[in-house]
N, C-alpha and C positions, 0 to 999 in steps of 0.2 A: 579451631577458634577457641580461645583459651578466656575466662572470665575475669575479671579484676576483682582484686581483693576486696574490696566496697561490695560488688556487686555479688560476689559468695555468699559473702555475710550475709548477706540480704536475705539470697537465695534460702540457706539452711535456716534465718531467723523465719522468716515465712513458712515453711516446708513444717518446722514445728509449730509453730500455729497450727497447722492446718491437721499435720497428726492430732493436738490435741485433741482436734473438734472431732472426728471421726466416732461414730458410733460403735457402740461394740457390740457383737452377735451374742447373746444370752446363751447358755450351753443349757440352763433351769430347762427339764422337761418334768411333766404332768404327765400321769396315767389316769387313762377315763375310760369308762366303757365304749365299744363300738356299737354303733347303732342296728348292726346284724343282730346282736344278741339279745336271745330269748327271753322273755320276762323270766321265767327258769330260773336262766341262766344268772341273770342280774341278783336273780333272790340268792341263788348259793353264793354266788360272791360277796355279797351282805354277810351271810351269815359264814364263812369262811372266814372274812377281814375281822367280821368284829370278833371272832373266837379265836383269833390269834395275838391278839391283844390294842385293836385300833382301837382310837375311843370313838365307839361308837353315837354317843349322847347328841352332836349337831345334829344328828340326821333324824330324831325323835322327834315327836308332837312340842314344838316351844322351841327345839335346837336351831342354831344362826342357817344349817342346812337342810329345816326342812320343808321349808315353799323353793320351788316347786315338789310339793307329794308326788315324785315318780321315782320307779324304779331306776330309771335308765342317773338320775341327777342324782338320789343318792347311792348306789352302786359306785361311780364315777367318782364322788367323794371318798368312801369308803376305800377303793380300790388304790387312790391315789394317796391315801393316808399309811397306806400297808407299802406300798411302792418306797415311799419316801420314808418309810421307816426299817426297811430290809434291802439295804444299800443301794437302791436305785439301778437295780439289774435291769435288764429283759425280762429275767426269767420274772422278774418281783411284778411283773405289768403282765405277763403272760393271761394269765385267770382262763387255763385253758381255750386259748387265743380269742377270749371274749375281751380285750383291753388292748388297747392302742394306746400311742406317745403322742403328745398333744405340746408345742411349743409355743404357748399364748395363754397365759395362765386364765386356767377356767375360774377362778374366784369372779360372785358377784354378791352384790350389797352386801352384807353381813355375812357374806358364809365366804371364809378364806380359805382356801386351799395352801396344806404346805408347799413348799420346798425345799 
């Protein structure tokens, strides 16, 4: 069964339509701490990122990232500041497999997270 030329057109006019609308899969990943890891651990990754040049300043007393005061939320920060600034490896999310890839950007009220 073979279509008519009306009805092609149709076909492919619709067809893109409908491509347009399709959503598209975000490839943007986030590094954050995993919730296994040690207060320790959290702390040296703090002080790891920020001595390698993250800016450290959100995650201070007054910074957009520092309510909630925990380790685990600013580590997470930090870590994913360092991630996104040393090209977005594995290894740069590694933090001695204390950091996992998070695909839903952890930004909330005033504390952004890069990408």
């Amino acid at each position: 069964m073979t279509m008519s030329s009306p009805l092609k057109i149709l076909f492919i006019f619709l067809s893109l339509i409908m491509i347009n609308h399709l959503y598209v899969v975000s490839s943007t990943t986030w590094c954050i701490a995993t919730l296994t890891a040690t207060n320790a651990q959290l702390q040296d990754n703090i002080n790891f990122a920020c001595s390698q040049g993250v800016d450290c300043r959100p995650i201070r007393p007054g910074g957009s990232c520092f309510v909630p005061d925990t380790l685990v939320n600013h580590a997470s920060y930090v870590m994913n500041a360092y991630y996104q600034s040393h090209g977005r490896t594995p290894e740069a999310c590694s933090f001695k497999n204390t950091g996992t890839f998070a695909a839903t950007d952890p930004s909330y009220g005033s504390c952004v997270y890069g990408s």
